[in-house]
C-alpha positions, 0 to 999 in steps of 0.5 A: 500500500501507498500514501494516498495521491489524493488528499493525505493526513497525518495517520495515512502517514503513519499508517504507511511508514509507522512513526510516533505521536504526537505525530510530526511531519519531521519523521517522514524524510527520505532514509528517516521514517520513509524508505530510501531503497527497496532491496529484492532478494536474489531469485532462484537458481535454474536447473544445473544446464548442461550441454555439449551442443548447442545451446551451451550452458557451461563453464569451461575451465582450463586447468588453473589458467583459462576459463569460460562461461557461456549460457544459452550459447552466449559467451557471458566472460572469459578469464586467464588467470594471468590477466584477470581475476583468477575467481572464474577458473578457481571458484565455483560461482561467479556473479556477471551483469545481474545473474549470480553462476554456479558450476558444479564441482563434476565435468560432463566432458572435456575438448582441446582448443588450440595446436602445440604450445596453444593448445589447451584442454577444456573441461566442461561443467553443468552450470545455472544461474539466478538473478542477482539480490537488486537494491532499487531507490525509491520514494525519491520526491519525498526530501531526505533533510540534508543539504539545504532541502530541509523543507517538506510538505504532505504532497512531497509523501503522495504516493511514497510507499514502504517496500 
């Protein structure tokens, strides 16, 4: 639920975002009695995808100096362990543009890519991913109090909401 758009009294206030009496308009900044941030929870793994052919769900990993992660064919990163951090060939999860991965700790298969000194073998692992934890601002029009926007008014609280 949401501070009325219409018209707002103080218990509408107090009812959203909680707060004392006598009641007082100063309770309701931004970050004091009215939420800056609404974090969600990280959403849940899919299925360990394991693929030898296309789409490639997998991370690859070179023994201790090369690895890659590709899902749904794409090639989300690739690290050596010289030039990067080394986190995508040793660990098993890794976190990349919004999605946590997770490998699992069996390969299912294994290729060589390069010749002589180049070449290098591949193990392959199943992998799945999930949407990272996001922190979202919010209630942005309602002022926090600092630096000179020390005024408030019961419209600057229309439609603010508690996460």
């Amino acid at each position: 639920m949401a501070v009325p758009t219409g018209q707002v009294a103080f218990s509408d206030l107090q009812t959203e975002h909680g707060g004392s009496h006598p009641i007082s308009i100063s309770e309701y900044y931004r970050g004091v009695g009215v939420p800056a941030t609404q974090t969600t929870p990280a959403g849940t793994y899919t299925s360990y995808q394991a693929s030898s052919s296309s789409p490639v769900y997998a991370w690859d990993v070179a023994g201790t100096i090369f690895a890659k992660l590709f899902w749904d064919d794409t090639l989300i990163t690739e690290r050596t362990f010289i030039s990067g951090p080394a986190n995508l060939v040793t660990d098993t999860t890794i976190t990349v543009s919004g999605h946590d991965y997770e490998r699992t700790t069996t390969s299912f298969d294994s290729y060589t890519q390069g010749s002589g000194k180049e070449q290098v073998t591949f193990q392959r692992y199943p992998v799945r991913r999930r949407t990272t934890e996001t922190t979202t601002n919010i209630n942005t029009s309602v002022p926090d109090g600092s630096s000179g926007n020390t005024q408030i008014a019961m419209s600057d609280l229309q439609g603010s909401d508690t996460p």
